[in-house]
C-alpha positions in Angstrom: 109.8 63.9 92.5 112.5 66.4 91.5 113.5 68.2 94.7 114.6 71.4 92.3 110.5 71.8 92.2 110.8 72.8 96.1 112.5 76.1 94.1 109.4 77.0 93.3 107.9 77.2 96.7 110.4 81.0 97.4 108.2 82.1 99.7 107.4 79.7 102.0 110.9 78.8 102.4 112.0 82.3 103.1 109.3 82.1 105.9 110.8 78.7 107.4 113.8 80.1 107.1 113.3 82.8 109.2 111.1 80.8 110.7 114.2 78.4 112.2 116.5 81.6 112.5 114.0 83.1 115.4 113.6 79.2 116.7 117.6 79.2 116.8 117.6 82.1 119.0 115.2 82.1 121.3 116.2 78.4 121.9 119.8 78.9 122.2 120.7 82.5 122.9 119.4 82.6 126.8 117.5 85.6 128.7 119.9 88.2 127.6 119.7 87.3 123.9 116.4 87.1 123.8 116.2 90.8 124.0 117.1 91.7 120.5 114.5 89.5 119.4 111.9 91.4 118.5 113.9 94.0 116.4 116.2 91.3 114.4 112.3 89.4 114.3 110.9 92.3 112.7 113.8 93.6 110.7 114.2 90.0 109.5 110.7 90.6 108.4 110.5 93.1 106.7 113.1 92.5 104.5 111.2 89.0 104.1 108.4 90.9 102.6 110.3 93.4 100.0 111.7 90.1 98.9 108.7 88.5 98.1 107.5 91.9 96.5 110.1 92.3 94.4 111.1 88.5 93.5 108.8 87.5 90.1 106.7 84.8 90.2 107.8 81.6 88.4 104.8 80.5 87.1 105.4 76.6 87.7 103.6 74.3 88.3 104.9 71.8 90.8 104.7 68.6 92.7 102.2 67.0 90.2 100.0 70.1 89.9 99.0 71.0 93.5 100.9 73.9 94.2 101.4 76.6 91.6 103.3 79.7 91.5 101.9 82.2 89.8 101.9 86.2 89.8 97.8 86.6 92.1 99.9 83.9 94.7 102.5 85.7 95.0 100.6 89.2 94.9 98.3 87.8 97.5 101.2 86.6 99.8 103.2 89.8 99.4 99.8 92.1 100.5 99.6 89.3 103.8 103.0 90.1 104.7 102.5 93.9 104.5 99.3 93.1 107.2 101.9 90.6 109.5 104.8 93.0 109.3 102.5 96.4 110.8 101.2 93.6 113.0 105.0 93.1 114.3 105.9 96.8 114.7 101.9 97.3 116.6 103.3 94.1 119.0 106.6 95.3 120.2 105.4 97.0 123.0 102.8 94.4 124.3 105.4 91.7 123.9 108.3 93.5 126.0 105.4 93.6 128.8 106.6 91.3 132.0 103.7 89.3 131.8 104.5 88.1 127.6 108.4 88.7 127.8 109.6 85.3 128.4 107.3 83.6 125.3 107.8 86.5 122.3 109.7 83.6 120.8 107.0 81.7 120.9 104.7 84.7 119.2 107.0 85.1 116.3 107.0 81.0 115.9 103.8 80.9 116.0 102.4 83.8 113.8 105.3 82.5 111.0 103.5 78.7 111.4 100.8 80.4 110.8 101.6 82.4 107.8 103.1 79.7 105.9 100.0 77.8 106.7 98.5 80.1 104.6 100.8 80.7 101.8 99.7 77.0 101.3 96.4 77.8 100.9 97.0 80.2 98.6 98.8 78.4 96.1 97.5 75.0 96.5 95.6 73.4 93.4 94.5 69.7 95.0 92.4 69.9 98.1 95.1 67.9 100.1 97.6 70.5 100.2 95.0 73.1 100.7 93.6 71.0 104.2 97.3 71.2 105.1 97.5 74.8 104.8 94.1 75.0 106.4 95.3 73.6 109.4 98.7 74.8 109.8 97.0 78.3 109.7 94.7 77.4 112.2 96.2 75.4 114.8 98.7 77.6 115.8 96.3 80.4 115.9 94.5 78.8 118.9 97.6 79.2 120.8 98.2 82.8 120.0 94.1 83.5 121.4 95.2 81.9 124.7 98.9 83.6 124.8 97.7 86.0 127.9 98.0 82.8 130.1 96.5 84.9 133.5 93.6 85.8 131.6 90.3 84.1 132.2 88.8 85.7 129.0 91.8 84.6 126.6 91.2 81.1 127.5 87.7 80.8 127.0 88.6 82.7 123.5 91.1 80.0 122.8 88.4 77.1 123.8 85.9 78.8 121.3 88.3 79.4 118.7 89.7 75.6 119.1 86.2 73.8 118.9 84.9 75.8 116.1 87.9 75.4 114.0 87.6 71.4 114.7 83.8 71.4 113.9 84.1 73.8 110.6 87.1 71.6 109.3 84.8 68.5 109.7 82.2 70.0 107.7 84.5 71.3 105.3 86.3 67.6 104.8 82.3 65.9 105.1 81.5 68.2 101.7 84.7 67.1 100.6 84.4 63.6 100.9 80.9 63.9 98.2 83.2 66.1 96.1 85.9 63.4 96.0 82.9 60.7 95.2 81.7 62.8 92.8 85.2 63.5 90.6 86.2 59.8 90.4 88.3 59.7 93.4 90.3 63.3 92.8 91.3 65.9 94.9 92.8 68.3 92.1 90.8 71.3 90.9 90.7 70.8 87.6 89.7 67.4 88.2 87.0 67.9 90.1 86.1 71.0 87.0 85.8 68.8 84.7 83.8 66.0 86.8 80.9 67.8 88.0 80.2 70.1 84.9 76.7 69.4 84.0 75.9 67.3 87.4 72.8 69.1 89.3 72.1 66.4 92.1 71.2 67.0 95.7 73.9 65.2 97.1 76.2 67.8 95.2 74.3 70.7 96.9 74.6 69.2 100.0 78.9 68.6 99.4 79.0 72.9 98.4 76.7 73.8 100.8 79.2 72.2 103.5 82.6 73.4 101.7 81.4 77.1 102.1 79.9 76.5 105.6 83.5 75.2 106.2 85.3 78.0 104.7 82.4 80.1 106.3 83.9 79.8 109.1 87.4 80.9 108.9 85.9 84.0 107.3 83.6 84.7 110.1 80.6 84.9 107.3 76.8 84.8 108.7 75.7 82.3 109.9 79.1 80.3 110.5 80.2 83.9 112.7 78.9 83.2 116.5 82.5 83.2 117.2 83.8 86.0 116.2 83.0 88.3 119.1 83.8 86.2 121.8 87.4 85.1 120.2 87.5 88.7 119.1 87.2 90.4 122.3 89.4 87.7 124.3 92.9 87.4 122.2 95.1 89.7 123.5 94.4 92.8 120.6 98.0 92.2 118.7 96.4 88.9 117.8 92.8 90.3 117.0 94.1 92.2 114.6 95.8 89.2 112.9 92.7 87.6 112.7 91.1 90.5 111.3 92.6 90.7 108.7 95.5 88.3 107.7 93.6 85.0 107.8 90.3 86.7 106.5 92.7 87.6 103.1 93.9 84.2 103.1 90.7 82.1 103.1 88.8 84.8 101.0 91.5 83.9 98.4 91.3 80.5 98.6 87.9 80.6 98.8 87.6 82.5 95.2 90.2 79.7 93.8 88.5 76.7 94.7 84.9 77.7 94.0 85.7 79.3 90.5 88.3 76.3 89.5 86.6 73.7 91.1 82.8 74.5 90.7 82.9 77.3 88.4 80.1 75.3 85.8 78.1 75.0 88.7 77.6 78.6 89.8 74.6 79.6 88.1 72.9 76.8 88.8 73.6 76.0 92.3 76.2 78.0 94.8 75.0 81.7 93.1 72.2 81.7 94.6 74.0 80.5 98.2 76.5 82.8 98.1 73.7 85.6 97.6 72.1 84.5 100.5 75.5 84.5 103.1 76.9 88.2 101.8 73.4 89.7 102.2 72.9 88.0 105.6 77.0 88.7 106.3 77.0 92.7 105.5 73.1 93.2 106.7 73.9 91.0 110.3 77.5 92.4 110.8 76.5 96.3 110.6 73.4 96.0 112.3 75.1 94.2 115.6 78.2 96.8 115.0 75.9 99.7 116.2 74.7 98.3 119.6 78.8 97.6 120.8 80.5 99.7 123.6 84.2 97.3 123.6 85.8 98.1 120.8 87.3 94.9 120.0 83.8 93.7 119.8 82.6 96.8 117.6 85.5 95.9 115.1 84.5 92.2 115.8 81.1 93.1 114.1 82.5 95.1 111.4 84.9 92.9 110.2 82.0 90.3 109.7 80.5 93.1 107.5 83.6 93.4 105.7 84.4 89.7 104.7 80.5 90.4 102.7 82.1 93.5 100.7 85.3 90.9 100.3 82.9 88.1 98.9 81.4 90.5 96.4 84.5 89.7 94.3 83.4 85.9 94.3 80.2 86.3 92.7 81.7 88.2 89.3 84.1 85.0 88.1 86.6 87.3 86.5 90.6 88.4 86.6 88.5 92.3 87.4 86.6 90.4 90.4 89.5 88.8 91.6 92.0 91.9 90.9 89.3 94.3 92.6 89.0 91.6 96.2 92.6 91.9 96.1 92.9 95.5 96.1 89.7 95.8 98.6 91.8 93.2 101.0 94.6 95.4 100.9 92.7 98.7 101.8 91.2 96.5 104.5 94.5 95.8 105.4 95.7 98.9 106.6 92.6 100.9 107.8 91.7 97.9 109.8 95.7 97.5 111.2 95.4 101.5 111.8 92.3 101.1 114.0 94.0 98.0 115.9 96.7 100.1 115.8 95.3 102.7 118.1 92.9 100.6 119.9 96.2 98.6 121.1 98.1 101.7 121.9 95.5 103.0 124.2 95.0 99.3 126.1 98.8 99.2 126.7 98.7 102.9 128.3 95.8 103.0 129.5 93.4 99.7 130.4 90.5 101.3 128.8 88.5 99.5 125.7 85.3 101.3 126.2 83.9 103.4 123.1 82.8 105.9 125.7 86.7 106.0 126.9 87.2 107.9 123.6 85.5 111.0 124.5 87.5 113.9 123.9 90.5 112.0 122.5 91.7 115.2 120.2 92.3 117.0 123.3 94.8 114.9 124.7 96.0 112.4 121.8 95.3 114.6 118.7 97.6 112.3 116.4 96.2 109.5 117.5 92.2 111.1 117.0 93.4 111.8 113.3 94.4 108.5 113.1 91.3 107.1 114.1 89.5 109.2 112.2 91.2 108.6 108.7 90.8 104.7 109.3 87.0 104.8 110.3 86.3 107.5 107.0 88.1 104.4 104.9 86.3 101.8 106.4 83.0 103.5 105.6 84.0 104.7 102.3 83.6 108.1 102.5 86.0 109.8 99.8 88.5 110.7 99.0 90.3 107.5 101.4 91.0 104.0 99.8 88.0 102.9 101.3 86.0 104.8 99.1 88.0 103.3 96.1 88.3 99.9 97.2 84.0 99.9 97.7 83.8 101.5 94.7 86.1 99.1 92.2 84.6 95.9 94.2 81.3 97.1 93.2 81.9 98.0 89.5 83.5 94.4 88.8 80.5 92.7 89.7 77.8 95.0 88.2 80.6 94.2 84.7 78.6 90.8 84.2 75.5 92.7 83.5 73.0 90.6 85.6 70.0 91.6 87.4 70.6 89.6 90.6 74.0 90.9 90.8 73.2 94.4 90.3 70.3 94.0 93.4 73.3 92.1 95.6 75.1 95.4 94.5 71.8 97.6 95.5 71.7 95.9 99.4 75.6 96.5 100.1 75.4 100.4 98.7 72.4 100.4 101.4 74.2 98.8 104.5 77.2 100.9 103.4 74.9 103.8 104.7 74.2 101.8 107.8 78.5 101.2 108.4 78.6 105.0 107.8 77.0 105.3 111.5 78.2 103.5 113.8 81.6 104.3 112.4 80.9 108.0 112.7 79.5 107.3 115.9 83.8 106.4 117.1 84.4 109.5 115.5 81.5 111.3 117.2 83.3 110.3 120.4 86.9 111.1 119.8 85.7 114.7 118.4 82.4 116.0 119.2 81.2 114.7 122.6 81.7 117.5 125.6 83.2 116.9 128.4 86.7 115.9 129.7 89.1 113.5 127.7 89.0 110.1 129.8 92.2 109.2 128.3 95.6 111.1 129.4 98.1 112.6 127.1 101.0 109.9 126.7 103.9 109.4 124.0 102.8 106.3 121.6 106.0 103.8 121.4 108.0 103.9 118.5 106.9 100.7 116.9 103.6 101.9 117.3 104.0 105.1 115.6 105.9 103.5 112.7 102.8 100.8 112.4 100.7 103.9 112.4 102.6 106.0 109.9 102.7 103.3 107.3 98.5 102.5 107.8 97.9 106.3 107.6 100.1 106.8 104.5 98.2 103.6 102.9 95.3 105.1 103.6 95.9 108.2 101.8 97.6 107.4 99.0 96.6 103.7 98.0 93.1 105.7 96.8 95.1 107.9 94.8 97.8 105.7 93.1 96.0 103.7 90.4 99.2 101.5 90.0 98.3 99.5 92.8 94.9 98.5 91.7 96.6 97.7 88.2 99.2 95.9 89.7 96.4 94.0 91.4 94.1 93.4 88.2 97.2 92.0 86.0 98.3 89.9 88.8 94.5 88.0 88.7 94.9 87.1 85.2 96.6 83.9 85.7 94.3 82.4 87.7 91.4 82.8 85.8 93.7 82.2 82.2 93.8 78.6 83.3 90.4 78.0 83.1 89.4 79.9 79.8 87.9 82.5 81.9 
């Protein structure tokens, strides 16, 4: 091994670099320098992510072939950090809180573990590297679920969280184990391609139907979702948030890489016809338990199951357009969902109040905040002319590209539950605008990290829709991925 290759891996050592820079001082600077912490944290940050946005991709192949840098990696990492930074600003508040003061060390740590845990994933190519990722991304997660230690409902969060992560990964390594016995004793991609072309057996569709009930999981698709609510609800909301949407990108990702490079001669024949079960049952299952929530944590709980369906779409189509399209659709998600969070957060720290009822009347007293709301639930139903609508809209016109009957039905079922996610998320704005009566929430002044977090999710919101550069950018970025394989 040439330790130049580790020149490859930019990313992930800007993110232990800053990594050890926030360990440095929290460990070393005392009470009083642990103040600036969350500014240098988040200024440290964000110049982190312009960094990776601007720095090209190398398009090596290192360490033997498992970990490759190419142009969707770093495009995938790059729209992760854009969800971790608003995360940050959303978070400054919360952590300067007496009760979380002391550990915001420990919440930068943590969430920077985590994210390099999942810039592994990302770019691995040999399941190995990928497990590593897996786990580094969800270990330290537990942790952040419990981080309100006073609270009864963060710790049975963290307990849930904890025990399904450590059941799904033992699924996921069980399917594994066949795949390995399958390729000849490989763990690499391409490998395992090339293996199990032609092989139909049952104990193959016994090793994929445990690799996506393992993946499932961190994805919060039905029926591998009993989680989500609970875990959802519990973990103090900075952290919900990061779940929502920052690990979901991640695994949906990996999830595309390893079933089209790995098993990509095997999806007509056997994990098509899976996959079409879990997004039916994922959208269909997500929206319908979305309408009967009153905590919104929960409500976004449900709809962020619903969401990860519309993400899978991008799966099923096998191409740079499907895989360029998910992109795009997890960045949209990104931002409407973080602007949500954003305002859902805002309102606990002032306020207390979680309830959907508690939003009554919010335009009298917080109008910026109502408009807020308001854009962010239009673009996660899809109504145009939001990114939403866009993001739906691209997602579905790269699978219907294949030309095949059972996709263009798989397309038919998610146009119908989008009608179903178009009421319950008018049912928030219903509340904030419509409902008589007095406001239940004061008027109070947002904090300015809040704001800022706000700003950026309204402005993605708007113009992400109406710039077609980013959905290029997204598309030409794919092509990489899929070029290796012939596809």
């Amino acid at each position: 091994m040439d330790y130049s290759q580790f020149g490859a891996m930019l990313p992930e050592l800007i993110i232990l670099g800053l990594f050890f820079i926030v360990f440095l001082l929290d460990t070393f600077s005392g009470e009083n320098g642990r103040k600036p912490l969350t500014p240098v944290s988040t200024v440290l940050f964000g110049l982190a992510t312009i960094a990776i946005w601007i720095i090209p991709a190398s398009g090596e192949t290192v360490f033997g072939g498992m970990y490759v840098d190419d142009s969707a990696c770093k495009a995938m990492k790059a729209i992760l950090n854009v969800g971790v930074f608003i995360v940050f600003l959303q978070s400054a508040k919360w952590l300067d809180s007496d009760e979380v003061a002391v550990r915001k060390g420990e919440f930068y740590e943590l969430m920077l573990v985590t994210l390099f845990g999942m810039y592994l994933m990302i770019s691995s190519r040999h399941f190995l590297l990928f497990l590593i990722g897996l786990e580094s991304a969800s270990l330290p997660l537990a942790a952040l679920v419990a981080f309100n230690k006073r609270h009864y409902e963060s710790h049975e969060a963290a307990v849930k969280y904890i025990l399904t992560a450590v059941f799904s990964s033992a699924i996921l390594l069980m399917g594994l184990s066949f795949v390995y016995a399958f390729s000849g004793g490989s763990l690499y991609f391409d490998d395992i391609r090339a293996e199990v072309m032609g092989e139909d057996s049952g104990l193959l569709i016994c090793a994929l139907a445990f690799m996506i009930a393992g993946i499932g999981f961190k994805l919060s698709l039905v029926p591998f979702h009993l989680w989500t609510a609970d875990v959802y609800q519990g973990a103090p909301t900075a952290i919900t948030s990061y779940l929502s949407v920052v690990s979901k990108g991640a695994a949906a990702f990996a999830f595309f890489v390893i079933f089209v490079q790995a098993f990509g001669p095997l999806y007509s024949g056997l994990w098509e016809w899976m996959m079409y079960a879990v997004i039916i049952a994922t959208i269909t299952v997500g929206n319908l338990f979305a309408i009967r929530q009153k905590n919104m944590k929960r409500f976004m709980a449900f709809s962020s199951i619903s969401q990860a369906g519309y993400i899978m779409l991008g799966v099923m189509t096998e191409s740079a357009l499907g895989l360029g399209s998910m992109m795009f659709y997890i960045f949209v998600y990104v931002v409407s969902n973080l602007a949500v969070f954003s305002v859902i957060s805002t309102i606990e720290n002032k306020t207390g109040k979680l309830s959907i009822d508690d939003y009554d009347g919010l335009h009298k007293t917080n109008p910026w905040l109502s408009f807020a709301m308001t854009l962010a639930m239009f673009s996660l139903a899809g109504i145009p002319p939001f990114a939403g609508f866009f993001s739906k809209i691209l997602i579905f016109t790269s699978v219907t590209a294949s030309d095949s009957m059972p996709l263009y039905m798989l397309v038919l079922v998610a146009l119908i539950n989008t009608i179903i996610s178009l009421y319950y998320y008018l049912l928030v704005v219903k509340a904030i605008w419509i409902k008589p009566g007095e406001a239940k929430v004061e008027s109070f002044r947002s904090d300015n990290g809040e704001r800022v977090a706000l700003w950026l999710c309204v402005a993605g919101i708007i113009f992400f829709g109406l710039v077609p550069y980013i959905y290029k950018y997204c598309v030409e970025s794919a092509q990489p991925v899929l070029a290796v394989i012939g596809l």
